[in-house]
Each structure stands twice: as structure tokens, then as C-alpha cells.
C-alpha positions in Angstrom: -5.1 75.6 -100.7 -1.5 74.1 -100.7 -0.1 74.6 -104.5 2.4 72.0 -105.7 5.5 73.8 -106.5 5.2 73.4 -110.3 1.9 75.4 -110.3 3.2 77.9 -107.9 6.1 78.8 -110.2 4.7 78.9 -113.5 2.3 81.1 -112.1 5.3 83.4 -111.8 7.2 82.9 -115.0 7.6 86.0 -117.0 5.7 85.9 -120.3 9.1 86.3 -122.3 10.5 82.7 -120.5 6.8 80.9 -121.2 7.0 81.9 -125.1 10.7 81.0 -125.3 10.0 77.5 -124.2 7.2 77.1 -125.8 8.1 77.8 -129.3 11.1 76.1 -128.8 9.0 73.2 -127.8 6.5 73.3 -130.4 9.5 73.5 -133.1 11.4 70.4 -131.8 8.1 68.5 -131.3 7.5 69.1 -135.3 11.3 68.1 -136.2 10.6 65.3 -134.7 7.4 63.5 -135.8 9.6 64.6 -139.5 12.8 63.2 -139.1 12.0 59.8 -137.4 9.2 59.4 -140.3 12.5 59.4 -143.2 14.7 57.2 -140.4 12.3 54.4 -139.9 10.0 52.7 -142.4 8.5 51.1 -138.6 8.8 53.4 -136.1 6.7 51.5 -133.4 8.8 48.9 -134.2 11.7 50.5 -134.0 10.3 52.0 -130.6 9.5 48.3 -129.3 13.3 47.2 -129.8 14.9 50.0 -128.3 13.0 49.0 -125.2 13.4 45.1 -125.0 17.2 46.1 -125.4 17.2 48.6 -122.8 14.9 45.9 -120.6 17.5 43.6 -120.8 20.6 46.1 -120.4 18.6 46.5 -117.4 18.1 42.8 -116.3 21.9 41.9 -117.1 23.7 44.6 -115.8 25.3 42.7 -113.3 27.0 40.9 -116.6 27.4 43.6 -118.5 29.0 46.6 -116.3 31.8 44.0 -115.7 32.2 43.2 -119.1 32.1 46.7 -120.1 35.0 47.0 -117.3 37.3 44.0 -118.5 36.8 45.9 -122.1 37.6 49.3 -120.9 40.7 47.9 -119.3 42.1 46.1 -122.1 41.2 49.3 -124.5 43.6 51.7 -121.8 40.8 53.2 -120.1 40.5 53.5 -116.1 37.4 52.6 -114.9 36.2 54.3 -111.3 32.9 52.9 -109.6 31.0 55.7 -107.6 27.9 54.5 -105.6 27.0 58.0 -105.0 27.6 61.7 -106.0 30.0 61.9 -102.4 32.5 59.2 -103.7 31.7 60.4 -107.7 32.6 63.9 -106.7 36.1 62.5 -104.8 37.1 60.0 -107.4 36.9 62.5 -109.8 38.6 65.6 -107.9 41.6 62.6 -106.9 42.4 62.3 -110.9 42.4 65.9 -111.5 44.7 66.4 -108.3 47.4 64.1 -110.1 46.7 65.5 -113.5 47.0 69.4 -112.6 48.6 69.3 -108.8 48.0 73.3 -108.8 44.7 73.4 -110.3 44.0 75.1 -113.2 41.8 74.8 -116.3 39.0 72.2 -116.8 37.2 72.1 -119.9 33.8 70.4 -119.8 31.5 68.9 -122.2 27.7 68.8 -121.5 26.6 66.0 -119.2 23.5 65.7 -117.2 25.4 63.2 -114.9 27.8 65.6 -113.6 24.9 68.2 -113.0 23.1 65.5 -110.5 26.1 65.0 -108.7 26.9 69.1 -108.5 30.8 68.4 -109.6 31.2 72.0 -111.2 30.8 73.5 -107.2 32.8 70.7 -106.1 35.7 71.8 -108.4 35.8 75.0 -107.9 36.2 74.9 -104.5 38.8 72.7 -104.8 40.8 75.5 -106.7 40.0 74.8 -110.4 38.8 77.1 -112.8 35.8 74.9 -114.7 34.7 75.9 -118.2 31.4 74.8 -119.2 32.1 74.7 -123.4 28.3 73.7 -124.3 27.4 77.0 -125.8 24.0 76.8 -123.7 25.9 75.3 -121.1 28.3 78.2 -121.4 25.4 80.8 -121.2 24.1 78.9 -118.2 27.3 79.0 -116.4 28.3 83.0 -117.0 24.4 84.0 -115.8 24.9 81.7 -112.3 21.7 79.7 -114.1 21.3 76.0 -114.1 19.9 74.2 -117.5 16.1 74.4 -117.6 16.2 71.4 -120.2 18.4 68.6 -120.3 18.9 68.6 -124.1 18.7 72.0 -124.5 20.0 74.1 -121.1 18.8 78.0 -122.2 15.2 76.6 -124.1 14.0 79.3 -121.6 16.7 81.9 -122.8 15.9 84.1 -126.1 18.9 85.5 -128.2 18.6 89.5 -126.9 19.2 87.8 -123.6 21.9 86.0 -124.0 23.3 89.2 -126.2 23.8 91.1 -122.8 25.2 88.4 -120.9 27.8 88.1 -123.6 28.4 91.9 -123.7 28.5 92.2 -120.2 31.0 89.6 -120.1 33.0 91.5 -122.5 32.9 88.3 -125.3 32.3 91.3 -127.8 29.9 93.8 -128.4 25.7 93.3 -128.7 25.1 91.1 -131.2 21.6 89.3 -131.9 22.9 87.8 -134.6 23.4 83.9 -133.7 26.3 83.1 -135.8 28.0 86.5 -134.2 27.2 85.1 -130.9 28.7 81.8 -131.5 31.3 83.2 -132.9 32.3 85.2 -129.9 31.9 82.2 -127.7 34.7 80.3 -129.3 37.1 83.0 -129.7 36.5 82.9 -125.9 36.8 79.2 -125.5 39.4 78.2 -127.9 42.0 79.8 -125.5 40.3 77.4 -122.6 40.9 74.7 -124.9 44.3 74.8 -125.3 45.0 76.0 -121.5 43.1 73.0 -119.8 45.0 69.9 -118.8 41.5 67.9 -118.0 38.2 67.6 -120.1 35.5 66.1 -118.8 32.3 65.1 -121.1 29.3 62.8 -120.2 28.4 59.5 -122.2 25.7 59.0 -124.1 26.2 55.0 -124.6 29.0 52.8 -123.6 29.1 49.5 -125.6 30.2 46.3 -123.4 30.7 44.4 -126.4 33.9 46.7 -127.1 34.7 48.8 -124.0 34.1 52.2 -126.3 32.4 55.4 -124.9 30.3 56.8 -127.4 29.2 60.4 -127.1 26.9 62.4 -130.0 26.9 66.4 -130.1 26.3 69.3 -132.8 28.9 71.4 -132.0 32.0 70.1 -131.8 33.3 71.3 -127.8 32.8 67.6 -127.1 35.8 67.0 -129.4 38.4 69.3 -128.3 37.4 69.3 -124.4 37.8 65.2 -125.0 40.9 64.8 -127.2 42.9 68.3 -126.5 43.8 67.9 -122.7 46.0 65.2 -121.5 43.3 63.7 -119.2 39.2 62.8 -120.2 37.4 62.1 -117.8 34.0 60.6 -119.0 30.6 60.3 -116.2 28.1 57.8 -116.7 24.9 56.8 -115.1 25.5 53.0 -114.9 22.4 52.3 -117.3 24.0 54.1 -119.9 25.5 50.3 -121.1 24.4 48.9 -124.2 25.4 44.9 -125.1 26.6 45.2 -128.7 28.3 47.8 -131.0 25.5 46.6 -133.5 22.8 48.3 -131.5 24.2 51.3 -131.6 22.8 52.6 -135.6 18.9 52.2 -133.8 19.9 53.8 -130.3 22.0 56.8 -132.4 18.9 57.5 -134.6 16.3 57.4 -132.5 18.6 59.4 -130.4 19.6 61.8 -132.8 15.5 62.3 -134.7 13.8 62.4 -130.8 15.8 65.2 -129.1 16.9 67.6 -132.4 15.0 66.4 -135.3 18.0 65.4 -137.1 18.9 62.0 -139.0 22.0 62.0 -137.1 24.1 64.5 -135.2 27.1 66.3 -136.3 29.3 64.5 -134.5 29.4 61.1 -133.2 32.7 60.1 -131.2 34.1 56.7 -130.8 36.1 56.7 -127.9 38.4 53.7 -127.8 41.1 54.3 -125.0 43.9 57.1 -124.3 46.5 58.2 -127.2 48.5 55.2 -128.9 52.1 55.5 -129.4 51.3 55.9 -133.4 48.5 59.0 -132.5 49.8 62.3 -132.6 46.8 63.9 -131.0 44.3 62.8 -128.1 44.6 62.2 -124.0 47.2 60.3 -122.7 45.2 59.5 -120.1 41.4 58.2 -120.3 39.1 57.8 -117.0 36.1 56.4 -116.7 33.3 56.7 -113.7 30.4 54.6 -113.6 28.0 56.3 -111.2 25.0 54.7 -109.5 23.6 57.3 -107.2 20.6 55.6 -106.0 19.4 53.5 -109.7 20.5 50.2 -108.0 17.7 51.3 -105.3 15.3 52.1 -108.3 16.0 48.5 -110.5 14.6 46.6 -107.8 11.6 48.7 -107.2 8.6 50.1 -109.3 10.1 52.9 -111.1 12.6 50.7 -112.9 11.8 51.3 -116.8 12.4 54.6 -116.2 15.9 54.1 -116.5 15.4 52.8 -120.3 15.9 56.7 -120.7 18.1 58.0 -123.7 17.8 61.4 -122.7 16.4 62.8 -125.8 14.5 65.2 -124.3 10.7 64.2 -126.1 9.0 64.0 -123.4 9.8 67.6 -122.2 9.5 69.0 -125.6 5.7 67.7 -126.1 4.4 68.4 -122.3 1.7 70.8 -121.7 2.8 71.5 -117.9 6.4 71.7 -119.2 5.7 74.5 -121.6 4.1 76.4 -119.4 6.0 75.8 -116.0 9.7 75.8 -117.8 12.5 73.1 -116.3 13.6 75.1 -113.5 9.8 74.7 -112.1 10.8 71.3 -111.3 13.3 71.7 -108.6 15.4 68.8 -109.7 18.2 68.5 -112.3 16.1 66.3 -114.4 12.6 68.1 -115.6 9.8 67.4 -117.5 7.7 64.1 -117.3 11.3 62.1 -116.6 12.3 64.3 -114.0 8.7 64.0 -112.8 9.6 60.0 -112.0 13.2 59.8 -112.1 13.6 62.4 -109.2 11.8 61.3 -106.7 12.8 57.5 -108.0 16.2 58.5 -107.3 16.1 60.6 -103.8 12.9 59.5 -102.7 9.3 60.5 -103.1 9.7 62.2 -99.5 12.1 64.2 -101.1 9.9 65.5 -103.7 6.3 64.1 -102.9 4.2 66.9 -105.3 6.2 66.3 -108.3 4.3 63.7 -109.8 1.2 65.8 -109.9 2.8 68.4 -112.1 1.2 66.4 -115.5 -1.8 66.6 -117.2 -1.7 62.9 -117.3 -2.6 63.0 -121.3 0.0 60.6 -122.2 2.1 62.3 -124.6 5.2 61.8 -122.9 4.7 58.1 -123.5 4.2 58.3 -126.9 6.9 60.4 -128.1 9.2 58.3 -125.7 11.9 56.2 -128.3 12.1 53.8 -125.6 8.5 53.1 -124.6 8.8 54.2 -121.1 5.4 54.1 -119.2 5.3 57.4 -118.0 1.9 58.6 -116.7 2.1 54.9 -114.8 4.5 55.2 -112.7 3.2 59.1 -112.1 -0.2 57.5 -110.6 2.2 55.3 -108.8 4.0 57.8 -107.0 1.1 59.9 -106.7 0.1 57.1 -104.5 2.8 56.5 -102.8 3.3 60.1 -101.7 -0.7 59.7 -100.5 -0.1 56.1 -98.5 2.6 57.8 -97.0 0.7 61.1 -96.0 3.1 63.5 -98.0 0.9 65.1 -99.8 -2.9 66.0 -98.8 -6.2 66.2 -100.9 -7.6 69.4 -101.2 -10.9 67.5 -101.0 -10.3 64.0 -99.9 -11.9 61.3 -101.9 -13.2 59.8 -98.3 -15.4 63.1 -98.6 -17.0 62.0 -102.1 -17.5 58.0 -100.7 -19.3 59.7 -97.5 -21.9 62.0 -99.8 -22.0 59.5 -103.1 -22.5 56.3 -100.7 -26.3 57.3 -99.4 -28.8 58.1 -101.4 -30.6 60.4 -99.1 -27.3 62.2 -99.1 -26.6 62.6 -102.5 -29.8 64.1 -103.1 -29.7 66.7 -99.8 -26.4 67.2 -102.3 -28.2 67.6 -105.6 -31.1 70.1 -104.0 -27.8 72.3 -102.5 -26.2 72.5 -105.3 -27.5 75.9 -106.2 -26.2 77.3 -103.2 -22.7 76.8 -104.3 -21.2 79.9 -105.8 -22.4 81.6 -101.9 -21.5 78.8 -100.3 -18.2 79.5 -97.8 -15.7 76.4 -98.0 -11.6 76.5 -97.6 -11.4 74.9 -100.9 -13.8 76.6 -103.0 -12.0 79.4 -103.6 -9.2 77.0 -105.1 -11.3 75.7 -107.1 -12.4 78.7 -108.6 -9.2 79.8 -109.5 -9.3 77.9 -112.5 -12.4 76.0 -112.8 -15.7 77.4 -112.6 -18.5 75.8 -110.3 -21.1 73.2 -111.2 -24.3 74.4 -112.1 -27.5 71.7 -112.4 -28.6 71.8 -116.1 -31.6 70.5 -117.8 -34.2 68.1 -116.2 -34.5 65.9 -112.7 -33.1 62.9 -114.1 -34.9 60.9 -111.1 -38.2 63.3 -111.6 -37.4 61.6 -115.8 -37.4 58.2 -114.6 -39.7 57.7 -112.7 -42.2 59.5 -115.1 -41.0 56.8 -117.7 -42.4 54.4 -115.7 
């Protein structure tokens, strides 16, 4: 029996990793359904026009990415167009070549963009020293890990572990005290802070309307690694636009309730261009790189609503296979249900043709969603993609069920057999069995019923 990866290695996962992510889960599932109830006197409605405006962000963008441009330009900000994680990669390892010639500190904020195109590696090589200033992030990057959520990178971490990664670091002594640990973290990174000549941060929104960047956080490295070294460089998927500053209070709370249960984040920054002359603090320098890395492919096919994504994170947070299989089960940079579609949406389902069978298919993932997005639909459709294309294989194929359930003479030399199934020698019985027990015939001969009735 061929197991899709997912199964495979949750069946793996220490105990300690499953209960980390799943409490973690269970907790920012129940901040949740709480916060949006005091944000929005109609959620569903609210829910409904978060979609039709990402629907038509997505319909318009060739409108709106070169008004967002013209706006950028006028504000003092750079703009860079990457069609894929090659030229994003380049573009960006080009500025920091004229910003710091001999390399030197980067400080970086947390951005799932920069994770899909692997710029940390790219960097490095290159002869900088980059500083992941996330606090998970930061954990993430010490322990050679990669984020097993895209909200929340060590939701598979506890605090005894990340205790000894700090020790052994030398950050201080054992702590499991969080505020100690944090503490130690930004003694550490405050000194990064004021060493790095380049910050680079994600985007959570860009506003056409205005040419601003708009990025949320709680804990405030978003801030300094933006506005402390001479150079930001901001990454953004190219759907990441929205048309007017006025739909950014909906998008910022739904944001803010669906991925941390609060009514708004700590911070919410307002980037508007490099330094003025009258500014005695921020970049002098502001860059910005508008990546497409394969969504132009998926807006003009069959998985495009899945790039109304926020990236709150609710669909992970409330999926049973999630829970139990962790992010890194995934083998993709985006886990969960939207990793589930938007990976193989993005590199191809030949890529990663089992991925859309690790769900339950209960729907959760669509109802949490702020945006609406259909996900168990477009699962079914790439499950059936990946099957017209002979990717993946039926344990039993359906052709066998048609054969049996298509004859009555062969359905019931079926029924009459059935007791001989738990001896019964078959290749995929003993998958079966793993988790499912075997049919047994219960009660009365429905046909021997019937035809008594009569």
C-alpha cells in the first residue's frame, strides 16, 4: 500500500510535537470564533466582502499592480518585478550588493514570500550574515528548522525546547520562563539591529490607491528591521494588492481576529516611501519586489480563488490532518489546507500529486476561511487531476467497484463471500485494516426481506 507522504509522517511525529500543535491549534481556533464575534455584528457578511474584493483584486490586477507601481514611484519607493524566485532571488541580492558592497548584517522580518523563494540560503552564500528577528522565526533559524506554520513558525516547538536551543546558543542560561526567553532574544538582536545596513520584511497588503506597504505584527522586530537600516527591502506575492486605503479596517480585522484572536495587532505599519528630508529616523532607501512565481499560471486556471488568501493561518489552526501531521508533514513552505492547493497550484500537481489527499474533506477550512476560499473544491479538483494524469494510484480502483456493483449475479457471489473476508489474502487488505476494521454482514437478507413482503 503506497502512503501519501502526510500519513507517512505523522505516523512518525513524536507525541511531544503532536500535543504542541494541537493545543496550540485548539487555543487559536477558540480566540478566534471570540474575537471576530466582538469585531463584526455580520461576520458572514463581512466574510462575503472580503471575497468579492479580493475577486476583483484578482480580475484587475493588470490595472492595479501598475497603479500600485506609478504610486510607489511617486511615494520614493523602487519597485522590482520578479517573475520567479531565480530573478526574485537576484534582484534582491543586486540591492544589497550596492547597499553593503562587503556584506555584512541583514535583519529580516517574517515573510512567507521570501521562505518560497529560499532567499535566506541565497544570502548567505552570497557572504551576508542574515538574522531572522521573528522570535519563532529566530528559533527556527538557530535549530536549522524551517516554520511548521505560516503564522506561527515553532506551533510544533514547546518552551523547554526552545530553552536549550537558547542556552546552547549561549543567549543566557535555561529559562522556561517566556518573558525571560524573550527577553534574552532581544538583548541578542538589538545589537543586529543596529549593525545591519539592510532589513528586509514581507507585506501583508499594499494599497494601489496610495502606493503604501502595509505590514501588521505583535512584536515589534518588524519596526526596527524596517526603519533602522538604511535599505528595506519589502517581498510581495503580486496578489497581496488591495484597490483602496478604505478597505484596509475589514482586511486588518479579519486579519488580525482569524490568525491570533485579537481585535487588532500590536502594530500596524504604514509604509509610505524612504526617509524625508524633515525625518530624523527611517531608510533612506525603500525597495520594493513584486513576485509572481508561478500565480499568473494559477489566475488563469482552476485554482485561482486560492489566491484570495490573507494568510491568517485558520485553516491550519482548525484542520484535523493538520493537528495531527504538523506543517513540516507537508513538504512545501505553505501547510495546512492552503498549502494543500496553493502548492501544487503553484509548482504543479506533478510536483506534489498526494497532497491534496492529506484532508479529511469536512470543510472546516472553508468555514473558518475570512475570505471564503473553496477549499475542499479545489482539493477534489486536484485529486482528479493528479488521477487523469496517472500520478497517483487507487489502492482499490473504483473500475473494481463498477465491475462487482454493475451485475447482479456478481454482487451477490459478493454478498455470500463476504464472510470470508478477515481470511481472505488481498495486497490491500492489510491497508485497510490498519485503520479501519472489515465489513461484517449484519442483520437480515435484505433480498430474502423483500421478496417475503411480497
Amino acid at each position: 500500500m503506497k502512503i501519501p507522504s502526510v500519513e507517512k509522517f505523522s505516523r512518525d511525529l513524536a507525541t511531544e510535537t503532536v500535543e504542541s500543535v494541537r493545543s496550540a491549534s485548539v487555543a487559536k481556533v477558540d480566540a478566534r470564533s471570540n474575537a471576530l464575534k466582538i469585531a463584526f455584528d455580520d461576520l458572514e457578511g463581512a466574510r462575503t466582502q472580503a471575497a468579492q474584493i479580493k475577486d476583483y483584486v484578482l480580475d484587475n490586477l493588470p490595472n492595479l499592480l501598475p497603479q500600485l507601481e506609478l504610486k510607489c514611484r511617486l511615494n520614493g519607493i523602487e519597485v522590482h518585478w520578479a517573475k520567479n524566485a531565480s530573478s526574485a532571488r537576484k534582484t534582491i541580492l543586486e540591492i544589497c550588493k550596492a547597499a553593503a558592497p562587503e556584506g555584512g548584517s541583514i535583519v529580516k522580518a517574517k515573510s512567507m514570500a521570501t521562505e518560497e523563494i529560499h532567499l535566506n540560503k541565497h544570502l548567505i552564500k552570497n557572504g551576508y550574515e542574515v538574522v531572522e528577528t521573528d522570535l519563532g522565526e529566530y528559533v527556527v533559524q538557530i535549530d536549522d528548522d524551517t516554520p511548521s506554520h505560516i503564522v506561527t513558525p515553532i506551533i510544533h516547538k514547546n518552551r523547554k525546547q526552545v530553552a536549550k536551543s537558547f542556552e546552547r546558543e549561549g543567549l543566557g542560561p535555561y529559562t522556561e520562563v517566556p518573558s525571560e526567553l524573550a527577553m534574552q532574544a532581544r538583548h541578542h538582536l538589538r545589537e543586529k539591529f543596529r549593525e545591519a545596513k539592510i532589513g528586509i520584511s514581507g507585506v501583508n497588503f499594499a494599497v494601489a490607491e496610495s502606493g503604501r506597504i502595509v505590514l501588521v505584527e505583535n512584536e515589534g522586530n518588524n519596526r526596527l528591521s524596517t526603519t533602522a537600516p538604511d535599505v528595506h527591502i519589502a517581498v510581495m506575492g503580486l496578489e497581496k494588492v488591495l484597490p483602496s486605503e478604505t478597505d484596509l479596517p475589514l482586511f486588518l480585522r479579519l486579519l488580525a481576529g482569524s490568525a491570533t484572536g485579537q481585535q487588532m495587532t500590536t502594530y500596524i505599519h504604514m509604509i509610505s516611501g524612504p526617509r524625508r528630508k524633515d525625518e530624523m529616523d527611517g531608510p533612506k532607501e525603500v525597495h520594493l519586489v513584486i513576485l509572481d512565481n508561478g500565480r499568473s499560471k494559477v489566475l488563469n486556471g482552476p485554482y485561482k480563488e486560492i489566491l484570495r488568501c490573507i494568510r491568517c493561518g485558520a485553516c491550519l489552526n482548525v484542520c484535523p490532518v493538520y493537528r495531527q501531521a504538523s506543517g513540516h508533514a507537508y513538504n512545501n513552505v505553505y501547510s495546512g489546507p492552503l498549502g494543500a492547493v496553493l502548492g501544487p497550484a503553484l509548482e504543479g500537481v506533478e510536483k506534489l500529486p498526494d497532497l491534496a489527499k492529506a484532508s479529511t474533506l469536512c470543510g472546516s477550512c472553508e468555514e473558518v476561511c475570512p475570505v471564503k476560499i473553496p477549499i475542499p473544491r479545489m482539493l477534489l479538483q486536484l485529486r482528479e487531476e493528479a488521477n487523469r494524469k496517472g500520478l497517483v494510484k487507487e489502492m482499490i480502483p473504483w473500475s473494481m467497484f463498477s465491475v462487482g456493483s454493475t451485475s447482479g449475479f456478481r454482487w451477490r457471489l459478493g454478498l455470500k463471500m463476504l464472510p470470508l473476508a478477515p481470511i481472505a489474502k488481498h495486497p490491500a487488505k492489510s491497508g485497510w485494516e490498519e485503520f479501519k476494521d472489515l465489513p461484517t454482514k449484519e442483520g437480515r437478507d435484505f433480498r430474502k426481506w423483500w421478496n417475503g413482503r411480497s
